[in-house]
Backbone as XML, in Angstrom:
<?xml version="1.0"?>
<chain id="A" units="angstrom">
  <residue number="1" name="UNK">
    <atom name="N" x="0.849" y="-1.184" z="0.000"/>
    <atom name="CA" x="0.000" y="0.000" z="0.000"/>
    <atom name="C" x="0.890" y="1.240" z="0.000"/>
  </residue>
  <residue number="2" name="UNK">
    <atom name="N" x="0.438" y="1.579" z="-0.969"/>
    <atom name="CA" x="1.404" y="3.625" z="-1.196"/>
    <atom name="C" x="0.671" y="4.407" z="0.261"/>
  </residue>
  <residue number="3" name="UNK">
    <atom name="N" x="2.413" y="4.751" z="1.100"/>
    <atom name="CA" x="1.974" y="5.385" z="2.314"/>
    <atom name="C" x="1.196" y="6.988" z="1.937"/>
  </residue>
  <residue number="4" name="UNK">
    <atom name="N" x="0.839" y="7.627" z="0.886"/>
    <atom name="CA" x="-0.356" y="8.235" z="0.447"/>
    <atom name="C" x="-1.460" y="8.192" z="0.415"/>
  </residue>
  <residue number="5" name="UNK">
    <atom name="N" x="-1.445" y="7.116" z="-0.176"/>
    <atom name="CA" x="-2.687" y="6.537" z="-0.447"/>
    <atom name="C" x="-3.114" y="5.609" z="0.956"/>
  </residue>
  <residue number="6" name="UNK">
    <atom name="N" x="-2.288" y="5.488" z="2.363"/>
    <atom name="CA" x="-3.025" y="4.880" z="3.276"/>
    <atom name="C" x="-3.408" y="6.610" z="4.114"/>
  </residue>
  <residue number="7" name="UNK">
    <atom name="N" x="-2.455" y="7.206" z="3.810"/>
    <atom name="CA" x="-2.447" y="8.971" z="4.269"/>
    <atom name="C" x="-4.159" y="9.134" z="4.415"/>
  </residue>
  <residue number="8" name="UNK">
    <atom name="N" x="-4.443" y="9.170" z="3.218"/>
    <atom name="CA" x="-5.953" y="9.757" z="2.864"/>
    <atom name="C" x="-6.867" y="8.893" z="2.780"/>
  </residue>
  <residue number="9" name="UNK">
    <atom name="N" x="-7.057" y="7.453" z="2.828"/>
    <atom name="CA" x="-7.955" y="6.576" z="3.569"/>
    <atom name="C" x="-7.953" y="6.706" z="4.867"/>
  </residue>
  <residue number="10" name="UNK">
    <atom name="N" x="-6.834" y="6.833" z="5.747"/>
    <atom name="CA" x="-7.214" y="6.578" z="7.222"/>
    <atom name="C" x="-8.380" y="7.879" z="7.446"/>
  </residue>
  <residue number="11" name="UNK">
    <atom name="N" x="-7.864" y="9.244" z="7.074"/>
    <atom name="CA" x="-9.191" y="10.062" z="7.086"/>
    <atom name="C" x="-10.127" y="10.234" z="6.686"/>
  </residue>
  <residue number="12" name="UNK">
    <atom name="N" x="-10.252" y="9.117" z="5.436"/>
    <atom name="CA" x="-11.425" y="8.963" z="5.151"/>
    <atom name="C" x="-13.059" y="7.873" z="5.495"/>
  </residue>
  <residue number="13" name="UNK">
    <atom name="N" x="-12.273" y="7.123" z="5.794"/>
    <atom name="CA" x="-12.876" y="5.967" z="6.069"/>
    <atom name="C" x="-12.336" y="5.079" z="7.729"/>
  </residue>
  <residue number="14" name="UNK">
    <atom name="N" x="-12.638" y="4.474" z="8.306"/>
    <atom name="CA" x="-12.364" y="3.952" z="9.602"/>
    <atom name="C" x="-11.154" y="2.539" z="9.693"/>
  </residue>
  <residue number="15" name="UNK">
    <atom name="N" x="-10.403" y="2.888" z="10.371"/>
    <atom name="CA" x="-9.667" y="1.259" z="10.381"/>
    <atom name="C" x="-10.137" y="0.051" z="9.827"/>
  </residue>
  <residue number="16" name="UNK">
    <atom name="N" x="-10.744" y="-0.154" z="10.347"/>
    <atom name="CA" x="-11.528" y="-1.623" z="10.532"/>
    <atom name="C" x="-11.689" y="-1.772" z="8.984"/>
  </residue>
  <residue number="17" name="UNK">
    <atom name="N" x="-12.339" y="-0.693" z="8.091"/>
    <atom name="CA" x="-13.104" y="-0.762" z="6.723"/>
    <atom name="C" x="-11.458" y="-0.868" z="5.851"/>
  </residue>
  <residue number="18" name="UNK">
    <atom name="N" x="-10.714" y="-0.094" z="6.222"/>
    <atom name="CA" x="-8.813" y="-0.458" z="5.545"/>
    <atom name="C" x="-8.966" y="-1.706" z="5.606"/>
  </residue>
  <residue number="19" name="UNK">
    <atom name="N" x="-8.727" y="-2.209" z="6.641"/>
    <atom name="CA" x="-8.495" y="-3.645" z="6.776"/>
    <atom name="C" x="-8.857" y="-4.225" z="6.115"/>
  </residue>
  <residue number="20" name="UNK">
    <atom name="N" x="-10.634" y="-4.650" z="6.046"/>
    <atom name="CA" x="-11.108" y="-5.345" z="5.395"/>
    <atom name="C" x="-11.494" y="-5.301" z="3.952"/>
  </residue>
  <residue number="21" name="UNK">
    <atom name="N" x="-10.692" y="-3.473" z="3.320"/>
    <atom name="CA" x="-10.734" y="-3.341" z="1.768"/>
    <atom name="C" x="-9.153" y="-4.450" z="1.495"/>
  </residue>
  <residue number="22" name="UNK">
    <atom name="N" x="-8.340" y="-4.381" z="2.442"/>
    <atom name="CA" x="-7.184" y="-4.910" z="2.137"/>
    <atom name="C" x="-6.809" y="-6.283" z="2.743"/>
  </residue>
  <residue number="23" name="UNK">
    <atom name="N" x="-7.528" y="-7.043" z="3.008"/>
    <atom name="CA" x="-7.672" y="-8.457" z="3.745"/>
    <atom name="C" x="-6.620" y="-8.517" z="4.770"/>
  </residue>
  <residue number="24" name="UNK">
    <atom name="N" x="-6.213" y="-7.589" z="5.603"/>
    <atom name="CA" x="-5.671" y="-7.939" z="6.752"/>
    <atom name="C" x="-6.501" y="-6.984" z="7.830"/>
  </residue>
  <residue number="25" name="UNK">
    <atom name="N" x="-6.101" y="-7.281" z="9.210"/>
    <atom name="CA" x="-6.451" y="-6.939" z="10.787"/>
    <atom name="C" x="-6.163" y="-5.350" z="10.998"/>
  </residue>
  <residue number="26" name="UNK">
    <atom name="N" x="-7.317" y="-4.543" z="11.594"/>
    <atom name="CA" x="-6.886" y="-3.300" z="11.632"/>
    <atom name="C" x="-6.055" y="-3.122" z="12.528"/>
  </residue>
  <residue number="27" name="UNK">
    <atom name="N" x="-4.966" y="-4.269" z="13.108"/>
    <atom name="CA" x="-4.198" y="-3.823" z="14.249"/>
    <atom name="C" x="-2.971" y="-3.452" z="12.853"/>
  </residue>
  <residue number="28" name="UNK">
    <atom name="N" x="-2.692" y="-4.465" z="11.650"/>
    <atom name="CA" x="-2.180" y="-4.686" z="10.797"/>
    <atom name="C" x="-1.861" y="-3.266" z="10.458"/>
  </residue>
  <residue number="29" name="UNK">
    <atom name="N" x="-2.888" y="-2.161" z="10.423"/>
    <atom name="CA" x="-3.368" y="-0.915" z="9.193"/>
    <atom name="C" x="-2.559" y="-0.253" z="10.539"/>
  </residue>
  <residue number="30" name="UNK">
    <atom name="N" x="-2.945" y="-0.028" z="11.506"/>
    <atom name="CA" x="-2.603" y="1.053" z="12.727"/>
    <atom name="C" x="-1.126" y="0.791" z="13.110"/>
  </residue>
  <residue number="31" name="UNK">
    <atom name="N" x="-0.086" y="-0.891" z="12.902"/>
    <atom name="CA" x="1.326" y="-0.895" z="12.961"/>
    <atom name="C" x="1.722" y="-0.338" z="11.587"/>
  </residue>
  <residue number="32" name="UNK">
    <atom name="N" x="0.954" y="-0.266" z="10.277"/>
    <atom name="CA" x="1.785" y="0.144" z="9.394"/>
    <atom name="C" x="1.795" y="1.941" z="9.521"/>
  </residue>
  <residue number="33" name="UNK">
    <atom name="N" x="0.637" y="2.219" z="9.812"/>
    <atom name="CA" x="0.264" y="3.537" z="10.271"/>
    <atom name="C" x="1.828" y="4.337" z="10.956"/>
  </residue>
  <residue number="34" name="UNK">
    <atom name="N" x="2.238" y="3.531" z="12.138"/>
    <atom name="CA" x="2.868" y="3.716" z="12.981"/>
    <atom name="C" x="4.225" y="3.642" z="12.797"/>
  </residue>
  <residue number="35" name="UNK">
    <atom name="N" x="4.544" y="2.441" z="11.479"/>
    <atom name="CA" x="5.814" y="2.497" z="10.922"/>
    <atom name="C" x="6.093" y="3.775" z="9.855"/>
  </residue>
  <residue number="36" name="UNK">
    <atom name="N" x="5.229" y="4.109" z="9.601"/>
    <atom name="CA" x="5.217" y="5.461" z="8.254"/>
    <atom name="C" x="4.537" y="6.790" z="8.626"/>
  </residue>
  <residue number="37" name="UNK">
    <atom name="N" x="4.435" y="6.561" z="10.190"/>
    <atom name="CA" x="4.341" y="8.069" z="11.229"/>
    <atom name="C" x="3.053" y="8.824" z="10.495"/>
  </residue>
  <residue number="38" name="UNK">
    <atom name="N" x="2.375" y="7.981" z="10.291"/>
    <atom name="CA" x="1.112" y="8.770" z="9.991"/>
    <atom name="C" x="0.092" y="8.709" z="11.086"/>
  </residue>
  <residue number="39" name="UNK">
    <atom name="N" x="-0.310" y="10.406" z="10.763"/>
    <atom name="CA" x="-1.545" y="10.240" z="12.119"/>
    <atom name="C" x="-2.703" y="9.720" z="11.780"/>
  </residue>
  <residue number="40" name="UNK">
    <atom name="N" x="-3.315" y="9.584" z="13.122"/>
    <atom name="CA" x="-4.793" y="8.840" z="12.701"/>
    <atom name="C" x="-5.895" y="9.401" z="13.278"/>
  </residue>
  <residue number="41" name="UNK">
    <atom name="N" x="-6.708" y="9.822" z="13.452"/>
    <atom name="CA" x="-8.128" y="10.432" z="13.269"/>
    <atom name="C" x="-8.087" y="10.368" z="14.990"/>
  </residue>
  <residue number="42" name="UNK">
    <atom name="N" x="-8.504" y="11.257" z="16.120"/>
    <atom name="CA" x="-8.559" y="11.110" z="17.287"/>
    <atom name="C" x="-9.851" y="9.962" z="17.464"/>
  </residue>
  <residue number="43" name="UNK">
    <atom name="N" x="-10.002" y="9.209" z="18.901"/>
    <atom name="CA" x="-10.543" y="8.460" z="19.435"/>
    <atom name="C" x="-12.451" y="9.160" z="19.324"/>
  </residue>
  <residue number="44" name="UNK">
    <atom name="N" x="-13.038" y="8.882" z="18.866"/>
    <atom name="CA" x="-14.643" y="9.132" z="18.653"/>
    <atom name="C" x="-14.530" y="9.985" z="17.564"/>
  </residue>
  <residue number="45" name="UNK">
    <atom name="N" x="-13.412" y="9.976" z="16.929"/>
    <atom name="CA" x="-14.083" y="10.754" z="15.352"/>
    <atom name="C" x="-14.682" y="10.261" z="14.393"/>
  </residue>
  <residue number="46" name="UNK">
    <atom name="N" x="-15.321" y="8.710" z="14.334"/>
    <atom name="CA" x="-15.962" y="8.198" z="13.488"/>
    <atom name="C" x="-17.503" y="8.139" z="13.900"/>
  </residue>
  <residue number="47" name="UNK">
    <atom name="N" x="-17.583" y="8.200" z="15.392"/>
    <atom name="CA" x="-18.731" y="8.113" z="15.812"/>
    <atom name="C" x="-19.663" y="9.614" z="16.145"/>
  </residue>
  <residue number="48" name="UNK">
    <atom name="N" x="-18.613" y="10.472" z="15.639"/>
    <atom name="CA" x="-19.722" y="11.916" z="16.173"/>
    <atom name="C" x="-20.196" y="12.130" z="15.158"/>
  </residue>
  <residue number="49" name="UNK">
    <atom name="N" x="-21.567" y="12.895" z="15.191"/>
    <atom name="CA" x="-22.880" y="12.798" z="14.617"/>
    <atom name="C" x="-22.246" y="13.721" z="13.745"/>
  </residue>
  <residue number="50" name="UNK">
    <atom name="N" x="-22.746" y="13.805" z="12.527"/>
    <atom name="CA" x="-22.507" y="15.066" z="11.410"/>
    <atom name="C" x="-22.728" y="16.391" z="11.751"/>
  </residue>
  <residue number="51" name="UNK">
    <atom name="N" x="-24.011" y="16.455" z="12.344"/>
    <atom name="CA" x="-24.629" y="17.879" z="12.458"/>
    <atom name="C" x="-23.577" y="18.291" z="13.131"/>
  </residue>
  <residue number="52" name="UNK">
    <atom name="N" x="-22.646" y="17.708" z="14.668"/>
    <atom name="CA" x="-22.369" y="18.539" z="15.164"/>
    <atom name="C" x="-20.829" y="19.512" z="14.072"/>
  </residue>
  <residue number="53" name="UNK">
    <atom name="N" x="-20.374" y="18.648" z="13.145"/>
    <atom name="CA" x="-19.256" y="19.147" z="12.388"/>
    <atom name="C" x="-19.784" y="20.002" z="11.624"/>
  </residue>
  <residue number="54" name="UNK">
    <atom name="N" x="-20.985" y="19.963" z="11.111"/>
    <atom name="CA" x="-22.169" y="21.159" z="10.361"/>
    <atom name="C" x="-21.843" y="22.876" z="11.119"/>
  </residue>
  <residue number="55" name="UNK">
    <atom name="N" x="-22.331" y="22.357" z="12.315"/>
    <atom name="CA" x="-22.737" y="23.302" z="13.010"/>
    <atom name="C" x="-21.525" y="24.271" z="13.248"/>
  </residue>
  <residue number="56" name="UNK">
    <atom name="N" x="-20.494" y="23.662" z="13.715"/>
    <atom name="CA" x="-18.929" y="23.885" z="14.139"/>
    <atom name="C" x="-18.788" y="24.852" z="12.982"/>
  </residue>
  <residue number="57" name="UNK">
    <atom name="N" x="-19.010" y="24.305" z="11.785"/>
    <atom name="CA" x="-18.892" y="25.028" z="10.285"/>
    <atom name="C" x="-19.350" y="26.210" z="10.271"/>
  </residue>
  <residue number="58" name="UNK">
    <atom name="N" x="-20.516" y="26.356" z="10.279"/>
    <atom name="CA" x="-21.137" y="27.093" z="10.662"/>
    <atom name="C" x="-21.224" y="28.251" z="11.254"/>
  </residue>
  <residue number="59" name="UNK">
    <atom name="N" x="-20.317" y="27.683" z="12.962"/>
    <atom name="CA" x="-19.781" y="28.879" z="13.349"/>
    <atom name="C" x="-18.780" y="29.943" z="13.054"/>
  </residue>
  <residue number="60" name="UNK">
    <atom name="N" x="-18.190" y="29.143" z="12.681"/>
    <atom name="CA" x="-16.618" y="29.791" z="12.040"/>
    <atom name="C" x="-16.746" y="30.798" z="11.047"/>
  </residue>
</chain>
């Protein structure tokens, strides 16, 4: 996997869904992550609701 192209999946889409586009374990995606110092999305950023990133928008 081109460390680019894992660059802009990890923010796009969630571990777990890497993994299983690429048939290995998202522990697999988060050590390669870690070997090629890429960051990864903080802890509940897949699970917060849209509106509130709307809104945030919004304010700004």
């Amino acid at each position: 996997m081109d460390p680019e192209e894992l660059r802009q999946l990890v923010w796009e889409i969630p571990t777990t869904q890497i993994a299983s586009l690429y048939g290995v374990s998202d522990k697999a995606v988060e050590k390669r992550c870690r070997a090629l110092g890429i960051s990864k999305p903080p802890r509940g950023y897949w699970t917060r609701p849209e509106r509130e990133s709307v809104s945030q928008e919004e304010q700004i």
